[in-house]
Backbone as numpy.savetxt, mean C-alpha at the origin, in Angstrom:
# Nx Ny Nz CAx CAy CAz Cx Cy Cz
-28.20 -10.17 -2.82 -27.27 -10.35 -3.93 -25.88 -10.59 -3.35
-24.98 -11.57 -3.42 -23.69 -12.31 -3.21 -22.81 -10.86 -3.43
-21.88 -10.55 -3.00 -20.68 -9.35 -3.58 -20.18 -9.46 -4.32
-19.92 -10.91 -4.57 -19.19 -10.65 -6.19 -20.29 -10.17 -6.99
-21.72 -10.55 -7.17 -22.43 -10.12 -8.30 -22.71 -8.40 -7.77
-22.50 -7.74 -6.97 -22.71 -6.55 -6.46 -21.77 -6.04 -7.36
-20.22 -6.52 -7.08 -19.24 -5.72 -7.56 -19.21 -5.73 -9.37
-19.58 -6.75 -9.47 -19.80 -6.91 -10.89 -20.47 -5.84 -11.72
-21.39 -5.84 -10.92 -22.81 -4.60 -11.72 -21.98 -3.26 -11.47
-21.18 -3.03 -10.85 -20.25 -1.63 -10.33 -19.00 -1.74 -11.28
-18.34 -2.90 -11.54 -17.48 -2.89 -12.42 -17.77 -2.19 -13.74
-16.62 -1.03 -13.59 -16.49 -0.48 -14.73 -15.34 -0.73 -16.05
-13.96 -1.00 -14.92 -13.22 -1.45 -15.90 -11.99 -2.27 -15.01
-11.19 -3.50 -15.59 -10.29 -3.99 -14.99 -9.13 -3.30 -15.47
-8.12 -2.44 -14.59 -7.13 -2.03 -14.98 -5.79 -2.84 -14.91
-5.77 -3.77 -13.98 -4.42 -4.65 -13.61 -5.26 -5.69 -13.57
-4.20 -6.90 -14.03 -4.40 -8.36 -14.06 -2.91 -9.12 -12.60
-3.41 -10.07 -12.78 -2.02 -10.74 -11.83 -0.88 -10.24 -12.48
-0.52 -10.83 -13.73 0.39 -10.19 -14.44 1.06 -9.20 -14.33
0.14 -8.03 -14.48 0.69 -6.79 -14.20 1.03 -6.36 -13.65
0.36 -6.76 -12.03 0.86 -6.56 -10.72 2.00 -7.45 -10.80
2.39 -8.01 -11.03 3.26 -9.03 -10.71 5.20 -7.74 -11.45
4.35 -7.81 -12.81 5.66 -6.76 -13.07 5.40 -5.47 -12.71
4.55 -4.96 -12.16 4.72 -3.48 -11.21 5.49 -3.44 -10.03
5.77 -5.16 -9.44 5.68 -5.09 -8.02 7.66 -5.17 -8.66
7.72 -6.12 -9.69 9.31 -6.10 -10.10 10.23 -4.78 -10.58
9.40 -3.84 -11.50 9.94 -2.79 -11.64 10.20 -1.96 -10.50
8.78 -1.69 -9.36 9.16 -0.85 -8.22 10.41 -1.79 -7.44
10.93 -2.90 -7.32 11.90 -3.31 -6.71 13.18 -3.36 -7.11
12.85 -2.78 -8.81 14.55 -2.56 -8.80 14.56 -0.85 -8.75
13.98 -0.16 -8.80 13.35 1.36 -8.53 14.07 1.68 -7.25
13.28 0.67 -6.29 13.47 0.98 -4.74 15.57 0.72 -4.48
15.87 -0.06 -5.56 17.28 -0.84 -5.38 17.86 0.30 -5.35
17.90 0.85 -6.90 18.66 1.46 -8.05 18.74 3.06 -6.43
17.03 3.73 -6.32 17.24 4.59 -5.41 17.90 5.22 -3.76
18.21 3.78 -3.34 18.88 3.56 -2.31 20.12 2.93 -2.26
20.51 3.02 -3.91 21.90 2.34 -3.84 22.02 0.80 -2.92
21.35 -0.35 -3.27 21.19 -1.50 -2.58 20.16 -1.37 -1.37
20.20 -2.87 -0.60 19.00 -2.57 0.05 19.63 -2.48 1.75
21.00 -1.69 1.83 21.35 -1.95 3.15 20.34 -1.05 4.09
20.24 -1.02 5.19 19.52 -0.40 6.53 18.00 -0.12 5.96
17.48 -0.81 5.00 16.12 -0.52 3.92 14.72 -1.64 5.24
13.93 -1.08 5.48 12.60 -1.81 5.95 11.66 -1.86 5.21
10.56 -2.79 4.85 9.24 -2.45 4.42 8.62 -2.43 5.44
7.29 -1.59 5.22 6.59 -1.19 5.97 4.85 -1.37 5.79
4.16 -2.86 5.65 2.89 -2.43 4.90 1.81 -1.70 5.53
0.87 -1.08 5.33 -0.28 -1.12 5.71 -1.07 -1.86 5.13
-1.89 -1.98 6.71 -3.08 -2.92 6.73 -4.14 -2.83 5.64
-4.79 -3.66 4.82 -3.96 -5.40 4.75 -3.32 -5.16 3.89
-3.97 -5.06 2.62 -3.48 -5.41 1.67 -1.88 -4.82 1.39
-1.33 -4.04 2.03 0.13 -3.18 2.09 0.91 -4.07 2.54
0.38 -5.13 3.67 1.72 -5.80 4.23 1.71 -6.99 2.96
1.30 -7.62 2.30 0.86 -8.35 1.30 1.98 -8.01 -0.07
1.19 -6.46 -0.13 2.29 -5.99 -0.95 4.07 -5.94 -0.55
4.02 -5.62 0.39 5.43 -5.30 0.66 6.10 -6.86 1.10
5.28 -7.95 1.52 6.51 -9.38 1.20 6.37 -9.51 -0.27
5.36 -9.30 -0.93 5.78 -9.83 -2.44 7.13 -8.76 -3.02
6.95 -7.54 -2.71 8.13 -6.49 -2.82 9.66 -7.38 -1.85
9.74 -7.31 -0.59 10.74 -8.23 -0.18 11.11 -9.28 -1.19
10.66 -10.34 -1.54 10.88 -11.48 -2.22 11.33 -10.73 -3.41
11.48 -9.89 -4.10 12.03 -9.20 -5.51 13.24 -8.94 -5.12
13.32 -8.26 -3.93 14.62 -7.16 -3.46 15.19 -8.33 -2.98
14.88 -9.52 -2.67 15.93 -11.03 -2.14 16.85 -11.03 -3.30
15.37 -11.25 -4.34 15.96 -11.72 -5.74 16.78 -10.89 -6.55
16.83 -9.56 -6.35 17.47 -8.25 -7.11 18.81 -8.70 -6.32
18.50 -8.73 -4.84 20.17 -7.87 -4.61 20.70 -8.92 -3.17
19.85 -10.04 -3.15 20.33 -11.28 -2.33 20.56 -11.15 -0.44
19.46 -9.71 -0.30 19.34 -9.73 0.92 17.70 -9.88 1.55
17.90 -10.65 2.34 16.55 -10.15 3.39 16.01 -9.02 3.54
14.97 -8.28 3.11 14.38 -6.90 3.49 13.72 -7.44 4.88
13.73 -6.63 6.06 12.62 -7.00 6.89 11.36 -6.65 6.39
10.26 -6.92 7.35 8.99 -6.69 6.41 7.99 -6.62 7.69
7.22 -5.31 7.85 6.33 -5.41 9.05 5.00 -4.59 8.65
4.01 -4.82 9.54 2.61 -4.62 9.49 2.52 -3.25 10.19
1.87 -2.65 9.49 1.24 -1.11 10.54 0.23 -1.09 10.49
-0.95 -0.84 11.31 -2.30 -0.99 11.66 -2.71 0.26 12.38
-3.29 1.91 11.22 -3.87 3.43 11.07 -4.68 3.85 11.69
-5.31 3.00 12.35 -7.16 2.71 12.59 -7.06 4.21 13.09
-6.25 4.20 14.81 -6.29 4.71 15.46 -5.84 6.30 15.17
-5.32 6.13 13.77 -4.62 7.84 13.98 -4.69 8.30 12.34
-6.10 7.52 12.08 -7.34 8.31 10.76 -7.75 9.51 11.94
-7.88 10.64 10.56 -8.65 11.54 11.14 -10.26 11.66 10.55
-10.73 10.40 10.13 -11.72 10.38 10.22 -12.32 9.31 11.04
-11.78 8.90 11.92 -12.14 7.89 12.82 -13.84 7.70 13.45
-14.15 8.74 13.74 -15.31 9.13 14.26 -16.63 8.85 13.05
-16.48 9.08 11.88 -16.95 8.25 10.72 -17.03 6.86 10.68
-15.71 6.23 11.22 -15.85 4.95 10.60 -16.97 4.18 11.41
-17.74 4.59 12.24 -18.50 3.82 13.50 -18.16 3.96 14.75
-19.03 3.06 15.30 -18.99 3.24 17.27 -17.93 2.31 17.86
-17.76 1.14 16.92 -16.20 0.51 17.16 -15.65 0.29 16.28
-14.39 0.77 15.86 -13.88 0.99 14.38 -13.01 -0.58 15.06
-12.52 -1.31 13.65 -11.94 -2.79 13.96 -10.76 -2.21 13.62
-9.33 -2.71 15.36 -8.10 -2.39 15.43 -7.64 -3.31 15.00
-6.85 -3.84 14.08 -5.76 -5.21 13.53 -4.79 -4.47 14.90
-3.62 -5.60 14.16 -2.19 -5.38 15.19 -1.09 -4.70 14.62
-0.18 -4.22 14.94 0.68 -3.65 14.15 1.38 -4.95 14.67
2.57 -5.27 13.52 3.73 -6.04 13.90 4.87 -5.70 13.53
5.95 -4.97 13.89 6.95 -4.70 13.77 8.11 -5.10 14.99
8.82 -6.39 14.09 9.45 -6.93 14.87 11.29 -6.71 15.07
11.53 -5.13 14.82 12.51 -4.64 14.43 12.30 -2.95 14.32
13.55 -2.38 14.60 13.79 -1.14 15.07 13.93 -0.05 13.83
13.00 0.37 13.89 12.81 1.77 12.36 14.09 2.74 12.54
14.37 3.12 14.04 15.13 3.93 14.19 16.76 4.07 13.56
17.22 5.33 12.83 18.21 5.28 11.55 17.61 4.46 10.46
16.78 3.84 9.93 16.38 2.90 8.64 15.58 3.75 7.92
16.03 3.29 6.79 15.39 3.56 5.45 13.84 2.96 5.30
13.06 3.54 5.51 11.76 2.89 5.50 11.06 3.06 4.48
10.47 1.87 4.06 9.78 2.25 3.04 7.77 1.73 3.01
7.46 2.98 3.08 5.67 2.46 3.44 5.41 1.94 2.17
4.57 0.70 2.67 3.91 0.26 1.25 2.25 -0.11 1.20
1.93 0.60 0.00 0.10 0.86 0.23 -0.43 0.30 -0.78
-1.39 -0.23 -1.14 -2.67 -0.35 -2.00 -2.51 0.74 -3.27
-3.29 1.52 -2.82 -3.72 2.48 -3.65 -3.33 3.71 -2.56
-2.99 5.17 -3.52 -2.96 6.18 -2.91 -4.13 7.36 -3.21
-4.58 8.23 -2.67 -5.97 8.65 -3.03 -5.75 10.35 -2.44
-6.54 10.32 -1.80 -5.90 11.55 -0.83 -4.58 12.15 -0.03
-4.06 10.87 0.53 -3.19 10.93 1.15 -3.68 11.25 2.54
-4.52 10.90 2.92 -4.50 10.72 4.43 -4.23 9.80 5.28
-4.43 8.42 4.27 -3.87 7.34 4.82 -1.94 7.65 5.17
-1.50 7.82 4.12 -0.50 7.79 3.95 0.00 8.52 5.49
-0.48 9.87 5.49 -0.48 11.08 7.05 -0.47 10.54 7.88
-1.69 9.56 8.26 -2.01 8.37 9.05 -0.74 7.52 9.31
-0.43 6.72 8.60 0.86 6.06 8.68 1.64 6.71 9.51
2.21 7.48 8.57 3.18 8.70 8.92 3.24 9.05 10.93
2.10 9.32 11.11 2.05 9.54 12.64 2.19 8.32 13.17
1.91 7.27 12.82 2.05 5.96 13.76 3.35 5.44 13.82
4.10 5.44 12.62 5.47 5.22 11.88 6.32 5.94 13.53
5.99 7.13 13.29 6.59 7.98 14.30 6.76 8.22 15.47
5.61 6.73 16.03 5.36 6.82 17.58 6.57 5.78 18.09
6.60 4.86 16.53 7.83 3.61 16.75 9.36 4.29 16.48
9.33 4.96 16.32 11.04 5.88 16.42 11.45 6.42 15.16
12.49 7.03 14.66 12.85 7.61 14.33 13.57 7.22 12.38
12.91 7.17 11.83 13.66 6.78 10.99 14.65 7.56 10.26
15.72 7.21 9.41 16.33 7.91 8.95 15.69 8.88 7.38
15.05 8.00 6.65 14.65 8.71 6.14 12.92 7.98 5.75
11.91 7.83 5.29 10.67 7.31 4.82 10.35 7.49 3.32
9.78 6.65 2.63 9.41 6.29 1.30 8.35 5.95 1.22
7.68 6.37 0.17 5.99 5.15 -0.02 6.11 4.91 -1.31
5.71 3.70 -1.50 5.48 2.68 -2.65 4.16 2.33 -2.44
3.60 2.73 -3.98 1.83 2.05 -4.26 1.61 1.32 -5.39
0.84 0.32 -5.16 0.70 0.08 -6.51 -0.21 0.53 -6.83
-1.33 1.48 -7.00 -1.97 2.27 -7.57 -1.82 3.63 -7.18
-1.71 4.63 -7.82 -2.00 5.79 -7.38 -3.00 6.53 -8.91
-3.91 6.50 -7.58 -5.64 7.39 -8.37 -5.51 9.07 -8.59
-4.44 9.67 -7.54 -5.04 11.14 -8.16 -6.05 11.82 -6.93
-5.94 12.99 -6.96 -7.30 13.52 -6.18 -6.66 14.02 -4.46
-5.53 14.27 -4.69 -4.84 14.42 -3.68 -5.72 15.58 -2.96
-5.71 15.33 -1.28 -6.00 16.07 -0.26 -4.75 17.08 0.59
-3.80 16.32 0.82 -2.48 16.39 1.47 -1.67 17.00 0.49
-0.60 17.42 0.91 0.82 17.49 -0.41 1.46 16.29 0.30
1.08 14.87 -0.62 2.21 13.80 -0.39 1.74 12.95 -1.51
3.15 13.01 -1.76 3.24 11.94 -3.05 4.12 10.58 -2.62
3.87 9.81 -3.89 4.38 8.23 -3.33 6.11 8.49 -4.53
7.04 7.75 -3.68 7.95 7.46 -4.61 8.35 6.24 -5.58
7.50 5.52 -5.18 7.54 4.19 -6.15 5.96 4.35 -6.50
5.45 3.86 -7.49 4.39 3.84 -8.04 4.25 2.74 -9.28
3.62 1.99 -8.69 3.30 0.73 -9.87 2.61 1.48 -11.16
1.23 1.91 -11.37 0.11 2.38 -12.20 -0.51 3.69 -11.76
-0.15 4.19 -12.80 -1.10 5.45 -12.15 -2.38 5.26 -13.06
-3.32 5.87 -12.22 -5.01 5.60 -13.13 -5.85 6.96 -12.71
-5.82 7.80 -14.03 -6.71 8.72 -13.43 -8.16 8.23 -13.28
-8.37 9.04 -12.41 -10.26 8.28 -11.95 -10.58 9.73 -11.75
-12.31 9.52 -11.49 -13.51 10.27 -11.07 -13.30 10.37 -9.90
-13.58 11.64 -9.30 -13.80 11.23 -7.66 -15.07 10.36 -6.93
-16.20 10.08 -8.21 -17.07 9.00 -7.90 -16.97 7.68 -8.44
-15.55 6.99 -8.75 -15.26 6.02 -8.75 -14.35 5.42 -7.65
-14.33 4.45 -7.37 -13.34 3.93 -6.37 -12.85 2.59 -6.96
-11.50 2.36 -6.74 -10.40 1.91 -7.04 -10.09 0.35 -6.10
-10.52 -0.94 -6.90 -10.58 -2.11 -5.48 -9.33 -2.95 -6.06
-8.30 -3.07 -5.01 -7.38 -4.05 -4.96 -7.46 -5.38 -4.89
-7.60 -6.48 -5.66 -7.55 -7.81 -5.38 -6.28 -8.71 -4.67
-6.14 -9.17 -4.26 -4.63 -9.87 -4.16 -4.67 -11.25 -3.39
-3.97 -12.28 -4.31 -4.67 -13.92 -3.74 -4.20 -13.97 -2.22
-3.72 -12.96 -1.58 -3.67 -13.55 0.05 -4.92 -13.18 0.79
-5.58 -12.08 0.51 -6.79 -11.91 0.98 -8.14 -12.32 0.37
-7.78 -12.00 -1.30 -9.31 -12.45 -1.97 -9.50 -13.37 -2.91
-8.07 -14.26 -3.21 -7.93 -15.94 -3.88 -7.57 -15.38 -5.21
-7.33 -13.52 -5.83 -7.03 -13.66 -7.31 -6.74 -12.03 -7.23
-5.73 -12.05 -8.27 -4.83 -10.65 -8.33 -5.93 -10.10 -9.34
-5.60 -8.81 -8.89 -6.77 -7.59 -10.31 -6.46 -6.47 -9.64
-6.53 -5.56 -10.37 -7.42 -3.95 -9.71 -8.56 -3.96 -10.73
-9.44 -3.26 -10.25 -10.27 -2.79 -11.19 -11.07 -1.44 -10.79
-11.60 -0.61 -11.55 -12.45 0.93 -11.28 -13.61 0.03 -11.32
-14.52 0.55 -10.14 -16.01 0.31 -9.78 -16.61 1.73 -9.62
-18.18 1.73 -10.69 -18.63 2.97 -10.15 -19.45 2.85 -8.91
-19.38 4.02 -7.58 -19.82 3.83 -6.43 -21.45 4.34 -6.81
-22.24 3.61 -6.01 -23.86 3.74 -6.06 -24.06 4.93 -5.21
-22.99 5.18 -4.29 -23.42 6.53 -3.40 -24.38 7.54 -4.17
C-alpha cells in the first residue's frame, strides 16, 4: 500500500490547512517582534527538517514586519536524543548549518510540533555546544500537550489537544509538495 493511502486510513482529522499555517507563521512573527522589542541581535534556529523550513518562512515575516534580515540556521539532535539507542544501529546524521555566532544572541528555536519536550532538551544541549547565547526561545507551530520535561514553547502557532495514541504529522511544500497538519491514529 503507497503512504499516502496508509496515511489516509490513519487520518483522523486535518487540523491546519496552508492557510492557516501561513497566518500562524504571521501572528508568531509579530509575537516574536512585539517580544523582543524589534528583531535586533534575534537568530532563528530550525530543527531538522521541517524547523529550518519553518523558521525561513518565519524570517521572511520578520523582513516584512520590521525590514531586517533574521539570520536563519539548521540544527541537526540526532546525536544528543536520549533515545538514540532506539532509533537503530545507524541513526541518519543531517548537518547542522550555522553560519553565524549564537554567542550574546537572542535565539530563537523553531520546531514542528512540541510533544514531550525532549526534542526541544535535545536542541538545547547542542545549541550549547555552539556558544553561549544571550537568551533562547522556542516557537512551534503545533504544540500537542503531554509534556515529559518542564519546557514550554514561547511562540505557539495551534495548540491541539491529542491522545497520547495519536500522533501529530506536519506537511510543508519544501519537503512534502503541500501545507497541512493533520491527527493520525497510530496502528501501534
Amino acid at each position: 500500500m503507497p503512504a499516502e493511502a496508509a496515511m489516509d486510513t490513519r487520518k483522523k482529522a486535518q487540523i491546519m490547512d496552508a492557510t492557516a499555517i501561513q497566518r500562524a507563521l504571521t501572528r508568531v512573527a509579530h509575537e516574536i517582534v512585539e517580544k523582543n522589542k524589534g528583531t535586533a541581535d534575534l537568530v532563528l534556529i530550525g530543527l531538522r527538517s521541517r524547523g529550518v523550513d519553518l523558521a525561513r518562512r518565519l524570517s521572511q515575516r520578520l523582513k516584512q514586519i520590521d525590514g531586517v534580515d533574521v539570520p536563519v540556521g539548521a540544527l541537526d539532535i540526532t546525536l544528543y536524543r536520549d533515545d538514540l539507542g532506539k532509533a537503530g544501529p545507524q541513526p541518519t546524521v543531517r548537518k547542522t548549518e550555522i553560519h553565524f555566532s549564537v554567542d550574546k544572541k537572542k535565539v530563537i528555536l523553531v520546531d514542528d510540533v512540541l510533544y514531550t519536550g525532549r526534542t526541544t532538551r535535545a536542541a538545547l544541549d547542542g545549541l550549547m555546544d555552539l556558544g553561549r547565547p544571550r537568551v533562547v526561545q522556542l516557537a512551534v507551530l503545533v504544540d500537542r500537550g503531554h509534556r515529559e520535561l518542564p519546557i514550554r514553547a514561547d511562540y505557539v502557532g495551534k495548540n491541539v489537544p491529542t491522545a497520547k495514541s495519536e500522533q501529530v504529522q506536519v506537511m510543508l511544500q519544501e519537503e512534502d509538495g503541500v501545507d497541512g497538519v493533520v491527527i493520525l491514529n497510530n496502528t501501534d
